[in-house]
N, CA, C and O of each residue as an XYZ file, in Angstrom:
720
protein
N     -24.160     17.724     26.869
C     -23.166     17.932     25.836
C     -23.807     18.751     24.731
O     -24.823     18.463     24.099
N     -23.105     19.726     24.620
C     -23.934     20.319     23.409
C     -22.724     20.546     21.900
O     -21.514     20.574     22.123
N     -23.297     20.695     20.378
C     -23.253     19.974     19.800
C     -22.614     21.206     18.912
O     -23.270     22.201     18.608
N     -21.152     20.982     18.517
C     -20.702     21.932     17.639
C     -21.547     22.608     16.623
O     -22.264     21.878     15.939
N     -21.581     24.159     16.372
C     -22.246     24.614     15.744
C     -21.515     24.305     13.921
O     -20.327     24.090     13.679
N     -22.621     24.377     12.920
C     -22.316     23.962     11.611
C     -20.841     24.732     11.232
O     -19.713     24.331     10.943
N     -21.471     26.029     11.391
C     -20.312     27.169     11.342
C     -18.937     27.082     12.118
O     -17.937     27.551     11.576
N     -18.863     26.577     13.199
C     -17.623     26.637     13.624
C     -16.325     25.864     13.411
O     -16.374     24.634     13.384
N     -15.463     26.343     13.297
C     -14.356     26.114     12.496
C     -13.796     25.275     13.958
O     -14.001     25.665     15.108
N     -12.662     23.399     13.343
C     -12.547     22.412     14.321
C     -11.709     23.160     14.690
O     -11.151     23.945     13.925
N     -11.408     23.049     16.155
C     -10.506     23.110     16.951
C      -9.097     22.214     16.951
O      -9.144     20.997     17.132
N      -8.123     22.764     16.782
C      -7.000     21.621     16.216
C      -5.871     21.540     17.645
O      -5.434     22.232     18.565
N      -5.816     20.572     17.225
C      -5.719     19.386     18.821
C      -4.280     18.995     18.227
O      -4.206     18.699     17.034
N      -2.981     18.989     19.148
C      -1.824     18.409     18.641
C      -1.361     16.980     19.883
O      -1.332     16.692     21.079
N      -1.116     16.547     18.725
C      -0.212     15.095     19.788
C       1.176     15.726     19.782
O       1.750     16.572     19.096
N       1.566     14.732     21.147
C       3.317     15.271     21.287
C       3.814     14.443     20.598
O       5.017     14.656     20.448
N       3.387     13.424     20.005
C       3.858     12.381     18.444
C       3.558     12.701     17.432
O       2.525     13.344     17.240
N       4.246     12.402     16.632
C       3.935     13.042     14.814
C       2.378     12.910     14.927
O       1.790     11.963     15.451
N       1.682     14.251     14.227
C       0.837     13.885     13.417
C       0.094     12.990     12.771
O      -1.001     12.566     13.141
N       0.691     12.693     11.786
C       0.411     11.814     11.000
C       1.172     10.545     10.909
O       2.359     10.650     10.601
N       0.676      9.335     11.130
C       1.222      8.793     11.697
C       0.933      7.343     10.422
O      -0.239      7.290     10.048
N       1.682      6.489      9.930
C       1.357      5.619      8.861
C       1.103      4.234      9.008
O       2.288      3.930      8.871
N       0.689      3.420      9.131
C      -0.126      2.412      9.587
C      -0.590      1.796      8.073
O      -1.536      2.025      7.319
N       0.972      0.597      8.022
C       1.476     -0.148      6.951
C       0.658     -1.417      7.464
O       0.086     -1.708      8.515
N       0.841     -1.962      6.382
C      -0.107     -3.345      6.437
C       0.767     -4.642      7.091
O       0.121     -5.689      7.126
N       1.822     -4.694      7.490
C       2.709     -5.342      8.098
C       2.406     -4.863     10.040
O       2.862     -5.392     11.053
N       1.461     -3.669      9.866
C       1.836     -3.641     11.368
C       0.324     -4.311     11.826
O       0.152     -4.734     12.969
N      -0.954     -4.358     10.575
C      -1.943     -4.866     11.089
C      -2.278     -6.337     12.021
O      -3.136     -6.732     12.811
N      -1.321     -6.724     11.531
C      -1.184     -8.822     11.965
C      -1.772     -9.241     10.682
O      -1.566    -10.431     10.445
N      -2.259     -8.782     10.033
C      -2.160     -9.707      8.980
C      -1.887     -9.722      7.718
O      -0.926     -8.994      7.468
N      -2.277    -10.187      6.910
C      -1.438    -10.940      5.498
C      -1.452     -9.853      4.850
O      -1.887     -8.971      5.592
N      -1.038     -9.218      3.210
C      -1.740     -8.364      2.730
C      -2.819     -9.064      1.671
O      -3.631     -8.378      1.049
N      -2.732    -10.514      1.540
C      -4.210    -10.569      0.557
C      -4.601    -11.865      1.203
O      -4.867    -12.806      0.455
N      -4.716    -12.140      3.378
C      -5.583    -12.977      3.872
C      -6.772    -12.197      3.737
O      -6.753    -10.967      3.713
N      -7.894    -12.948      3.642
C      -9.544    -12.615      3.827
C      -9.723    -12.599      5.458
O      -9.547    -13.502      6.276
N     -10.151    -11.192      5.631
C     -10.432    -10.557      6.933
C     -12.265    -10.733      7.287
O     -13.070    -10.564      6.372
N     -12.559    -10.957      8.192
C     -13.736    -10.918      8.253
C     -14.504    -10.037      8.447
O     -13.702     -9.501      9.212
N     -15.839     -8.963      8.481
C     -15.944     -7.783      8.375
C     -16.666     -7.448      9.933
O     -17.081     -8.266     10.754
N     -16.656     -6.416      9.988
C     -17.304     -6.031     11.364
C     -18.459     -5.451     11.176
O     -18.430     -4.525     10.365
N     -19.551     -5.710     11.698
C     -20.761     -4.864     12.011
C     -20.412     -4.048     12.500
O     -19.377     -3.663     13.044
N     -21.899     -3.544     12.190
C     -22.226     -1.912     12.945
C     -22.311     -2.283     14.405
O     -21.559     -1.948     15.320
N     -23.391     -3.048     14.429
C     -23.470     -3.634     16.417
C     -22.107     -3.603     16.682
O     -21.684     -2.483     16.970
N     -21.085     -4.746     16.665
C     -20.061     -4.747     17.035
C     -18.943     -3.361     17.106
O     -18.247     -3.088     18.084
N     -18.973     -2.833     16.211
C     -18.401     -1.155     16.272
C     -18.781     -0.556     17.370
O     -17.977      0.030     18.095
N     -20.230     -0.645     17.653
C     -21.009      0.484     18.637
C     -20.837     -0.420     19.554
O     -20.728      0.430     20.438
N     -20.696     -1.578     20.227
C     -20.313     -2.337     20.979
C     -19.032     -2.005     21.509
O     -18.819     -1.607     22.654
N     -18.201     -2.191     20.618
C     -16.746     -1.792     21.314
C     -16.356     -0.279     21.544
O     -15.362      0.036     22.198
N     -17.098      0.516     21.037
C     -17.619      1.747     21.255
C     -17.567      2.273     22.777
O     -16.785      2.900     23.491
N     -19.357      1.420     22.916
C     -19.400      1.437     24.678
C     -18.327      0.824     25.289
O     -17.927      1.330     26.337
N     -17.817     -0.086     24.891
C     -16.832     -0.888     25.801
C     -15.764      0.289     25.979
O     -15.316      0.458     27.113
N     -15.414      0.946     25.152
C     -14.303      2.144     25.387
C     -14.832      3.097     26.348
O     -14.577      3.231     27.545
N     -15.401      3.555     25.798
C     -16.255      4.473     26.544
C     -16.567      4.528     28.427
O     -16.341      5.441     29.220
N     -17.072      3.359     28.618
C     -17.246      2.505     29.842
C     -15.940      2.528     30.830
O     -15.853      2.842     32.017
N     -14.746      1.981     29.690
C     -13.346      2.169     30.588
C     -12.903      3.369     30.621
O     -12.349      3.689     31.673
N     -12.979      4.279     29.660
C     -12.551      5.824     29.980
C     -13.250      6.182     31.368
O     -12.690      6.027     32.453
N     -14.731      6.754     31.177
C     -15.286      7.426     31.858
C     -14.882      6.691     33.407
O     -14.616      7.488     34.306
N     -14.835      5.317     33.708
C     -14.179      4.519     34.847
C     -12.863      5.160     35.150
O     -12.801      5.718     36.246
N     -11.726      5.191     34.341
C     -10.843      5.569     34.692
C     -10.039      4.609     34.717
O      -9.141      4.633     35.560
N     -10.116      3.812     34.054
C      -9.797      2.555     33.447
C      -8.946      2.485     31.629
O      -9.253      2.044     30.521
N      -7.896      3.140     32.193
C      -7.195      3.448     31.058
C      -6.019      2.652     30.326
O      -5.654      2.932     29.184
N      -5.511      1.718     31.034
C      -4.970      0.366     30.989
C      -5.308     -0.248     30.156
O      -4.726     -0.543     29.112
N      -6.863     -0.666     30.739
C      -7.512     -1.755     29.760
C      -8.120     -1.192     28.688
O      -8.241     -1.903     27.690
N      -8.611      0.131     28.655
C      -8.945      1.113     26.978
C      -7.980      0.684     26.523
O      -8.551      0.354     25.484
N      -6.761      0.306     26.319
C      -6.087      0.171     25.208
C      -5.827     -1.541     25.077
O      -5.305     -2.050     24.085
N      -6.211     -2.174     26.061
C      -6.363     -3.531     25.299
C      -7.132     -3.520     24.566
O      -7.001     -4.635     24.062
N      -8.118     -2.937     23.949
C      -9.308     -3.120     23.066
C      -7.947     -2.697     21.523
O      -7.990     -3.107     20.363
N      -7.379     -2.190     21.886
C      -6.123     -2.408     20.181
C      -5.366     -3.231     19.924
O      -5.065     -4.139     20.698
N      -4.845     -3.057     18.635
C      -4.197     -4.146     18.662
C      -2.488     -4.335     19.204
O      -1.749     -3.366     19.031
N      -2.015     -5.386     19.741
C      -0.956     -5.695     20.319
C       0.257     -4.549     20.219
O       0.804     -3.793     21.022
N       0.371     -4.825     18.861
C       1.719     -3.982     18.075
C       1.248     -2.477     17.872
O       1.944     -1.692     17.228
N      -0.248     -2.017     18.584
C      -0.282     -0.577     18.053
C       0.334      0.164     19.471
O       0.356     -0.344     20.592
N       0.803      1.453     19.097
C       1.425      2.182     20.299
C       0.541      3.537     20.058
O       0.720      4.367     20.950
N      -0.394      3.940     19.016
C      -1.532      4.650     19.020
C      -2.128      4.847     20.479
O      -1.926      5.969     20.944
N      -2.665      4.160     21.100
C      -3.539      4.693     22.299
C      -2.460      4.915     23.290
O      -2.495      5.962     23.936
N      -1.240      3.827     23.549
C      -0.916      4.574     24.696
C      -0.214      6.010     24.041
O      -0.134      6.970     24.808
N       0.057      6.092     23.291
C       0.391      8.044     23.051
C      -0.376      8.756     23.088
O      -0.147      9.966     23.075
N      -1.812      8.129     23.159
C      -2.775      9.135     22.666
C      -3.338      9.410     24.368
O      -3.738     10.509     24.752
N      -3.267      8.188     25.237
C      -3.017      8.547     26.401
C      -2.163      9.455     27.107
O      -2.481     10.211     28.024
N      -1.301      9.331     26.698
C      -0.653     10.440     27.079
C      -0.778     11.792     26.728
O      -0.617     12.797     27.420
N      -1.051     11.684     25.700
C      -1.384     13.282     25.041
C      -2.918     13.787     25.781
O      -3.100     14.913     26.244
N      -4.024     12.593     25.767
C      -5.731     13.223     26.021
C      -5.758     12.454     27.293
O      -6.877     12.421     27.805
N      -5.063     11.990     27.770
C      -5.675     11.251     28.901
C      -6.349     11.983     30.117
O      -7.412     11.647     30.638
N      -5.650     12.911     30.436
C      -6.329     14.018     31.410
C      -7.403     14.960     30.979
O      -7.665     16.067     31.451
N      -7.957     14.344     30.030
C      -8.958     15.458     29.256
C     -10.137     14.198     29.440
O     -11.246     14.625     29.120
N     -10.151     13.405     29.680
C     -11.544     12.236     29.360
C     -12.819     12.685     29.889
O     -13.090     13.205     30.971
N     -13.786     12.270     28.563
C     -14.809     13.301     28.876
C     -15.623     12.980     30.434
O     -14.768     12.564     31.215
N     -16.752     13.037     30.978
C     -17.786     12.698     31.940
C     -18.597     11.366     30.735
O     -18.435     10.208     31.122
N     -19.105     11.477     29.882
C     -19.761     11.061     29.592
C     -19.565     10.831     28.161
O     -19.015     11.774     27.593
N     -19.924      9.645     27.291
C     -19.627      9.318     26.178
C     -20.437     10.296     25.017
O     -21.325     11.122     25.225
N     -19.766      9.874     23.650
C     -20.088     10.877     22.711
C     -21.304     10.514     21.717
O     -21.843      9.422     21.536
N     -21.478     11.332     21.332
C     -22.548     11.209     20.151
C     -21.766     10.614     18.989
O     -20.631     10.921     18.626
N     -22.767      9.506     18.363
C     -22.371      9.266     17.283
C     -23.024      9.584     16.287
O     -24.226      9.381     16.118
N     -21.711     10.499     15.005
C     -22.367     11.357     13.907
C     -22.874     10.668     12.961
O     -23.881     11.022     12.347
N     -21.975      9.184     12.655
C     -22.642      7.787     11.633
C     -21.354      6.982     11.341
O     -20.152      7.248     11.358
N     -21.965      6.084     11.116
C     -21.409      4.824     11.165
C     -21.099      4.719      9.849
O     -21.948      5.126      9.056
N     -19.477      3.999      9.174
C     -19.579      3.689      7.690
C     -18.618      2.623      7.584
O     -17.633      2.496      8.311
N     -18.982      1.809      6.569
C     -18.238      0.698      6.297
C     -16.375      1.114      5.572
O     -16.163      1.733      4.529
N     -15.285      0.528      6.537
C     -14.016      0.933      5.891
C     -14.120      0.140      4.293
O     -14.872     -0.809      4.069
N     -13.357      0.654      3.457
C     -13.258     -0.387      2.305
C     -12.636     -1.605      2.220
O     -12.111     -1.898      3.294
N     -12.519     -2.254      1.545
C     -12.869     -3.814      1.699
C     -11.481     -4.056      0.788
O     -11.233     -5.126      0.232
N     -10.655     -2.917      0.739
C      -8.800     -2.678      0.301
C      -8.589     -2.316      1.430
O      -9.443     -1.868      2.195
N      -7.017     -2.522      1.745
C      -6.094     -1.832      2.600
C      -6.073     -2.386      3.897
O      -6.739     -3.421      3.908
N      -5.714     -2.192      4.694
C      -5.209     -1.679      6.139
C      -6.080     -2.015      6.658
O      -5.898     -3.014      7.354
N      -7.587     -1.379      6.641
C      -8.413     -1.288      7.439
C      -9.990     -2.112      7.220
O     -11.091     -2.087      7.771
N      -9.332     -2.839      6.052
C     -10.548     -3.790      4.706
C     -11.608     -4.207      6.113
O     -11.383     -4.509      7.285
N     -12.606     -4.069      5.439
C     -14.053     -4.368      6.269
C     -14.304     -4.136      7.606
O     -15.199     -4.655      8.272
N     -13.556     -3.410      7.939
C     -13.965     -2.269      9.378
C     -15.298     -1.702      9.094
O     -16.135     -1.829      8.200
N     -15.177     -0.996     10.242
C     -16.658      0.004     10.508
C     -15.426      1.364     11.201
O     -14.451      1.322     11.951
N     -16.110      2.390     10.498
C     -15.705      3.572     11.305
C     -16.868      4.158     11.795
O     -17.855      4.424     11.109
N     -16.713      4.404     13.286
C     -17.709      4.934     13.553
C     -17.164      6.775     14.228
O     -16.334      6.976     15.115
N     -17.761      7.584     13.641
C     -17.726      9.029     13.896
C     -18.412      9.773     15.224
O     -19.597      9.746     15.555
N     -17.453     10.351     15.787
C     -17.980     10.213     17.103
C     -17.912     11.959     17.380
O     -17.300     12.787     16.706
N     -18.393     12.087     18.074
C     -17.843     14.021     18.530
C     -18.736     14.403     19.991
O     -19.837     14.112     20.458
N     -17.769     15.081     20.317
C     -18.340     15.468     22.354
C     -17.329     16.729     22.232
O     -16.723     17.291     21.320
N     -17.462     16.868     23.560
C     -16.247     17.875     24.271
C     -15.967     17.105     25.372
O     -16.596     16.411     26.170
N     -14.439     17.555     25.103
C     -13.711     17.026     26.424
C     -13.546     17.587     27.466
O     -13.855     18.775     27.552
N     -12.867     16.714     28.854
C     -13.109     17.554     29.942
C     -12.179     19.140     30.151
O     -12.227     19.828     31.171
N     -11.317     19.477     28.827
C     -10.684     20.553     28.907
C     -11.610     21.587     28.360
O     -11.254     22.766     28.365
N     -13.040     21.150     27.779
C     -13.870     21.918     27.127
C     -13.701     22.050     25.652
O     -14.532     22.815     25.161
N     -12.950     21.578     24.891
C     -12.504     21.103     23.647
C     -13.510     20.335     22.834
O     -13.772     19.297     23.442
N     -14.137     20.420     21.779
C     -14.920     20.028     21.096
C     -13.910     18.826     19.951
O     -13.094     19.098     19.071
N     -14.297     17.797     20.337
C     -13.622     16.401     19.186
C     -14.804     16.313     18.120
O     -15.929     16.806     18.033
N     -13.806     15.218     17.139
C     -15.067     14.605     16.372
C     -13.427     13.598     15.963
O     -12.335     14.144     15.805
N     -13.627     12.380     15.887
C     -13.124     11.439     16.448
C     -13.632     10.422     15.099
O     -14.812     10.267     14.788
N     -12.762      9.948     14.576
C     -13.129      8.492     13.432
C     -12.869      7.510     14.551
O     -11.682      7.478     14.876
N     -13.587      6.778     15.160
C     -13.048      5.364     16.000
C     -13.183      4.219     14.969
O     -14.287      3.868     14.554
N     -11.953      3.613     14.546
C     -11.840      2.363     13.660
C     -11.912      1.086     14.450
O     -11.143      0.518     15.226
N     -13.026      0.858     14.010
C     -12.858     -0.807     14.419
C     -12.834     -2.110     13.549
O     -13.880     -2.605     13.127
N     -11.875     -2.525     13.354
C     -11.339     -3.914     12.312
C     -10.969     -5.136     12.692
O     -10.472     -5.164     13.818
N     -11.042     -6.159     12.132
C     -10.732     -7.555     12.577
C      -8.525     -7.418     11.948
O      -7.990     -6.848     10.998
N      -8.024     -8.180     12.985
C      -6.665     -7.299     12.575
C      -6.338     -9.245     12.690
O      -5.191     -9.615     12.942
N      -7.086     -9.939     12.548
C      -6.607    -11.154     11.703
C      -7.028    -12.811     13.299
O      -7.252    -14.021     13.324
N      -6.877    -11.595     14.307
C      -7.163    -12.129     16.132
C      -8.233    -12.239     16.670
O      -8.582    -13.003     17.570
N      -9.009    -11.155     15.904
C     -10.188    -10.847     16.365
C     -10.797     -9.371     16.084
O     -10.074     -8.746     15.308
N     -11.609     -8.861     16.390
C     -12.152     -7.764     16.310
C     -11.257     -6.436     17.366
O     -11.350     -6.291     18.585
N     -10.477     -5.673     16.440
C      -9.856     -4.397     17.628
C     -10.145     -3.022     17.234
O     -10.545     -2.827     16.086
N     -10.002     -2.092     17.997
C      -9.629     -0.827     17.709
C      -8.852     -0.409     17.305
O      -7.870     -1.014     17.735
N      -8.447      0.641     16.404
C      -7.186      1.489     15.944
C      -6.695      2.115     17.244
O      -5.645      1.651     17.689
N      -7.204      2.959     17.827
C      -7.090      3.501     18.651
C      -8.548      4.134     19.587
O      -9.386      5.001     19.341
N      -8.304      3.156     20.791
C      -9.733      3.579     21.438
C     -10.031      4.656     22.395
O     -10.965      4.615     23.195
N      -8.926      5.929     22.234
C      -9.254      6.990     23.441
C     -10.274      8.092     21.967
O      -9.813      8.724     21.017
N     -11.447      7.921     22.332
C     -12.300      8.259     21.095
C     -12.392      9.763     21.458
O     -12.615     10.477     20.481
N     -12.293     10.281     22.421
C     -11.993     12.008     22.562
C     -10.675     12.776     22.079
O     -10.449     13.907     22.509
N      -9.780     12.126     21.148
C      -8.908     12.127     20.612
C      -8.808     13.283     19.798
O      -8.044     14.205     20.083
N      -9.664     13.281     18.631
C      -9.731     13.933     17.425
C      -9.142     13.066     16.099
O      -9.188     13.317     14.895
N      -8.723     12.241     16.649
C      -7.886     11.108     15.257
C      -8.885     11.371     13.991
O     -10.096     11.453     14.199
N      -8.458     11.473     12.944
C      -9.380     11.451     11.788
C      -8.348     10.677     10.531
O      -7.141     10.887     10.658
N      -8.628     10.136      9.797
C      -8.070      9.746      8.612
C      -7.750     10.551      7.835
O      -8.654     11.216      7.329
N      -6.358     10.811      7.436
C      -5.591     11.718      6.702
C      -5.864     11.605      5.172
O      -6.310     12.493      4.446
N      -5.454     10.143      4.773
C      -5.210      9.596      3.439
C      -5.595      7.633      3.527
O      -5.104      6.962      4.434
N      -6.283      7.156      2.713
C      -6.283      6.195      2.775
C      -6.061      5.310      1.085
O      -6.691      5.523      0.049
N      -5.117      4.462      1.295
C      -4.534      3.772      0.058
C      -4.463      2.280      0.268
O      -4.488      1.906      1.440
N      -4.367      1.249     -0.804
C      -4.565     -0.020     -0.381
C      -3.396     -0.479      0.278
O      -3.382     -1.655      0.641
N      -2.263      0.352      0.529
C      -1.315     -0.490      1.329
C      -0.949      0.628      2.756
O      -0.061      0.362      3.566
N      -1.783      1.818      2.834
C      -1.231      2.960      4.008
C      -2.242      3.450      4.357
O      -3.114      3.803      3.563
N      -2.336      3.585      5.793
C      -3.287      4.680      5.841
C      -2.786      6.208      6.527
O      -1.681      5.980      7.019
N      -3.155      7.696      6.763
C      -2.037      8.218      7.506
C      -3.193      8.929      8.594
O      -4.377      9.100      8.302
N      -2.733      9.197      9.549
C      -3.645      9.699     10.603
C      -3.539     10.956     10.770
O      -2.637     11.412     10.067
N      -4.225     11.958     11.583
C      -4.287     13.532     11.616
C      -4.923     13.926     13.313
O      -6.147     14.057     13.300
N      -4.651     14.008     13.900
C      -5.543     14.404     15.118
C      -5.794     15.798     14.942
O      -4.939     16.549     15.411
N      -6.701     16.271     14.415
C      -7.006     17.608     13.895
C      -8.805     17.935     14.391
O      -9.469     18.924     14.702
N      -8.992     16.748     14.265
C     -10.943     16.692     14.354
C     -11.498     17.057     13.222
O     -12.600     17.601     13.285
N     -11.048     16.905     12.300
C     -11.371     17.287     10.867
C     -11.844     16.243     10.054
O     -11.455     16.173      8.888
N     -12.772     15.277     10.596
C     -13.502     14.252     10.212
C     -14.427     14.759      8.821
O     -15.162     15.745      8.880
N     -14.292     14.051      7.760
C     -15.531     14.686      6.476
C     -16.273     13.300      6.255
O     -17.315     13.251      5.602
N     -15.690     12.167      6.831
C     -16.399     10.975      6.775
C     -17.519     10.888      6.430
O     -17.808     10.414      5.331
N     -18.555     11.392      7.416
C     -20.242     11.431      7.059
C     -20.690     12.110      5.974
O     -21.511     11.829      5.100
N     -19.795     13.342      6.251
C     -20.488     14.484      4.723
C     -19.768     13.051      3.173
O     -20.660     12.510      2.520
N     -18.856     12.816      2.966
C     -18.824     12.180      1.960
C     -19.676     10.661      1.753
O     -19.984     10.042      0.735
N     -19.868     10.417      3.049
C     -20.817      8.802      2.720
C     -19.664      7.604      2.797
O     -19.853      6.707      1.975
N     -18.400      7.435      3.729
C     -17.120      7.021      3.610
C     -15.868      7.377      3.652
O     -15.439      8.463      4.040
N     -15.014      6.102      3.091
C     -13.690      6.358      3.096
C     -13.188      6.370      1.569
O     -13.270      5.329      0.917
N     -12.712      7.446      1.044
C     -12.246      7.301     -0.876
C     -10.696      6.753     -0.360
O     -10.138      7.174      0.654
N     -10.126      5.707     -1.300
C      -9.344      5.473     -1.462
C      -8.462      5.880     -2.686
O      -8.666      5.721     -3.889
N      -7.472      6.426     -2.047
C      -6.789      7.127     -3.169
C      -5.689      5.847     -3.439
O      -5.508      4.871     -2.710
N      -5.012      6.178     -4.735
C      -4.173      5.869     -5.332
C      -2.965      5.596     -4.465
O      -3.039      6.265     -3.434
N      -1.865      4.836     -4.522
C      -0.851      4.336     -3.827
C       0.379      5.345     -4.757
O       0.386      5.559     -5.969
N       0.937      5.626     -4.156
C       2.145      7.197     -4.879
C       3.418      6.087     -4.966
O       4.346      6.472     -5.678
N       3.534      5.168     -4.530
C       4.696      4.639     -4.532
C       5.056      3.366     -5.576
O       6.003      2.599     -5.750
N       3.645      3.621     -6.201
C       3.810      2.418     -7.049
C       4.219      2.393     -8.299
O       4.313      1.320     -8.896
């Protein structure tokens, strides 16, 4: 796998589903002010491989049990990348703690980037959060390009663009809520 150059401008990747996609705190399973428990880094890179493992298998069913119940994220995203799954899992660019507001409070995002089997270069936010059940994925087809659009304490919005800035900033900034 070789490794997008600094210079090159992402390759923009469309879903046949909106864009951006909003992921309210009613669809997480849980409360908006229960105490969530936080996820390690191990556990991130854990469920990581565990994705990873079922892609490259061909095991695309169970990649999306690793989300949560009520998300319809992976199977669209199956549908959209599923015939693209890479040979082999991705590099991870770094690992960062979600904020400890919102949607995604005490996750780990872990930043991922490969090329897919269409030859397409990703870079991929894979969210992993306790969604009140246990430890899940946002969405686990990590050759995706999903990146975080906007993040606020009650929304988050998604982008499949591969336009991840995660690492260069050190996180996730939470902006202001517009509706309040």
């Amino acid at each position: 796998m070789t490794s997008r150059p600094a210079a090159a401008a992402p390759h923009l990747r469309m879903a046949s589903w909106p864009v951006a996609v909003v992921l309210v705190l009613g669809l997480t399973g849980c409360s908006a002010f229960g105490v969530r428990p936080s996820v390690a880094t191990e556990d991130a890179r854990a469920l990581l491989t565990t994705a990873v493992g079922l892609a490259v298998s061909g095991e695309l069913d169970q990649l999306c049990e690793l989300a949560p119940e009520d998300a319809s994220t992976c199977r669209d995203s199956i549908v959209d990348f599923g015939h693209a799954v890479p040979g082999e899992g991705p590099r991870v660019a770094c690992v960062v703690a979600a904020p400890d507001v919102g949607p995604l409070r005490n996750g780990r995002v872990v930043v991922v980037e490969g090329i897919d089997a269409d030859g397409v270069e990703y870079v991929t936010e894979f969210v992993a959060y306790n969604d009140g059940t246990g430890e899940v994925v946002l969405d686990p087809v990590w050759w995706s390009g999903l990146t975080i659009g906007s993040y606020t304490e009650t929304a988050v919005t998604w982008r499949f663009d591969s336009s991840s800035t995660t690492c260069d900033r050190g996180g996730i900034e939470v902006e202001a809520d517009t509706d309040q």
